[in-house]
C-alpha positions as CSV (number, residue, x, y, z in Angstrom):
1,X,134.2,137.0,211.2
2,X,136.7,137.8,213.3
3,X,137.7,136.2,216.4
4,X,139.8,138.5,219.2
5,X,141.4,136.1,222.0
6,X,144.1,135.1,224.3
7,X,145.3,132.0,223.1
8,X,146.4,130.6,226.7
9,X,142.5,131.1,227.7
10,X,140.5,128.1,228.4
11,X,137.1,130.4,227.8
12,X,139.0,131.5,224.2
13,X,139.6,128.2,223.7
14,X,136.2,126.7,224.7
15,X,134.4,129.3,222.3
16,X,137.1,129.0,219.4
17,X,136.1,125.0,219.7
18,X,132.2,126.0,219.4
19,X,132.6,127.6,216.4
20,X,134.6,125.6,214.7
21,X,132.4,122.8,215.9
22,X,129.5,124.5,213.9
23,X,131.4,124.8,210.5
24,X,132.5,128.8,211.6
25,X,136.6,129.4,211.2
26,X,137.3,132.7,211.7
27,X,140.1,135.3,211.9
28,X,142.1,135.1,214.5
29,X,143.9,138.2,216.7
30,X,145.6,137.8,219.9
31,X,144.3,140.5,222.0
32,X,147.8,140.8,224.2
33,X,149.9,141.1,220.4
34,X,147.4,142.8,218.9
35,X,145.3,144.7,221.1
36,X,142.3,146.7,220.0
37,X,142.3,150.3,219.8
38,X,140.3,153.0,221.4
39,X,138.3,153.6,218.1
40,X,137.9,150.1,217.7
41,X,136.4,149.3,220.8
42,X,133.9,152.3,220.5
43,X,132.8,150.8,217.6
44,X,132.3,147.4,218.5
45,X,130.8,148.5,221.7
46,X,128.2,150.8,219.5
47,X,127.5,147.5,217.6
48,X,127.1,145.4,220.2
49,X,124.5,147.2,222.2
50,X,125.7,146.1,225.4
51,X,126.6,147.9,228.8
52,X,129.7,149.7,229.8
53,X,130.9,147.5,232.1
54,X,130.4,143.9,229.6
55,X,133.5,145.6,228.0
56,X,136.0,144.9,231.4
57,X,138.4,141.8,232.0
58,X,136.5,141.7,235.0
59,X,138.5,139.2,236.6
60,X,142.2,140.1,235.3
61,X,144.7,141.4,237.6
62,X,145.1,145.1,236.0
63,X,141.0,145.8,236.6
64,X,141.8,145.3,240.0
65,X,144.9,147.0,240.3
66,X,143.3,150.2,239.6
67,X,140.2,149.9,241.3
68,X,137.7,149.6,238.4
69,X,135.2,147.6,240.1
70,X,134.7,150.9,242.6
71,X,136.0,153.7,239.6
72,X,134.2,152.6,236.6
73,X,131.2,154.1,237.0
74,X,133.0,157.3,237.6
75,X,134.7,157.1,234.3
76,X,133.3,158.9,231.1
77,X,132.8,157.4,227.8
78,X,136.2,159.2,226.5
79,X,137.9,158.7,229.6
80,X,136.7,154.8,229.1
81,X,138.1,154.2,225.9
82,X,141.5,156.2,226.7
83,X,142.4,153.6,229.8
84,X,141.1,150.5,227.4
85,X,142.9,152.0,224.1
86,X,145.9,149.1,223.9
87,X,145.1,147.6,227.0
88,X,144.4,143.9,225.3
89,X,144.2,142.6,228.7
90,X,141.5,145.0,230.4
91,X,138.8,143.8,228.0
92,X,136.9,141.5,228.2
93,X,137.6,137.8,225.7
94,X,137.0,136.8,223.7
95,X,135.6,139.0,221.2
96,X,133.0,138.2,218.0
97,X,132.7,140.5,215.4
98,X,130.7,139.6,212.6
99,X,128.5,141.3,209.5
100,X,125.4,141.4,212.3
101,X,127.0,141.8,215.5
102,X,129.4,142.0,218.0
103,X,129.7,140.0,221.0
104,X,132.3,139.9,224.4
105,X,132.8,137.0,226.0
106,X,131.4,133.7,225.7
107,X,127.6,133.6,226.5
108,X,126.6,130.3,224.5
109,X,123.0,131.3,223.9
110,X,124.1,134.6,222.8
111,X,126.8,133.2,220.6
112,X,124.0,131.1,219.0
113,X,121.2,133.9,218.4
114,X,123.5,135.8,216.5
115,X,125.5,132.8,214.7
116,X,122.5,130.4,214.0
């Protein structure tokens, strides 16, 4: 299980605390150290079944600098990955990959239907 967060984040926080609190201690990354790459995030977003846009730091300062609110849509799935490829803090955290799925951010209910 690997675990993909900003450590200063109280929602990275909150979710690290529920799993832990159910027995779970996972690998940790740092998602502004380490950020995930283009490939990865194709495959996580393949595995996670989710839409497009549940892949955006919705609320960070760089989505809004360049307009991705209005310009996402627009975007390709190539041209998608290239502007999230090392950009740890244009995606959205924290991240939950395991053997049976992969989740971004921290949806309690969806955290437990894949986890319990």
């Amino acid at each position: 299980m690997l675990f993909i967060c900003l450590p200063s984040c109280s929602t990275c926080k909150r979710a690290l605390n529920w799993l832990r609190e159910r027995g779970f201690e996972p690998e940790i990354r740092d998602i502004r150290a380490n950020p995930p790459s283009a490939a990865e995030l194709v495959d996580w977003w393949q595995r996670s079944g989710v839409e497009r846009r549940r892949l955006f730091n919705s609320s960070g300062q760089l989505y809004r600098e360049l307009g991705l609110a209005r310009r996402q849509s627009e975007l390709s799935d190539d041209e998608l990955f290239e502007l999230l490829d090392g950009q740890g803090m244009l995606v959205r955290r924290p991240i939950l990959i395991t053997d049976t799925g992969v989740l971004f951010g921290f949806r309690e209910k969806e955290w437990e239907a894949l986890l319990l």
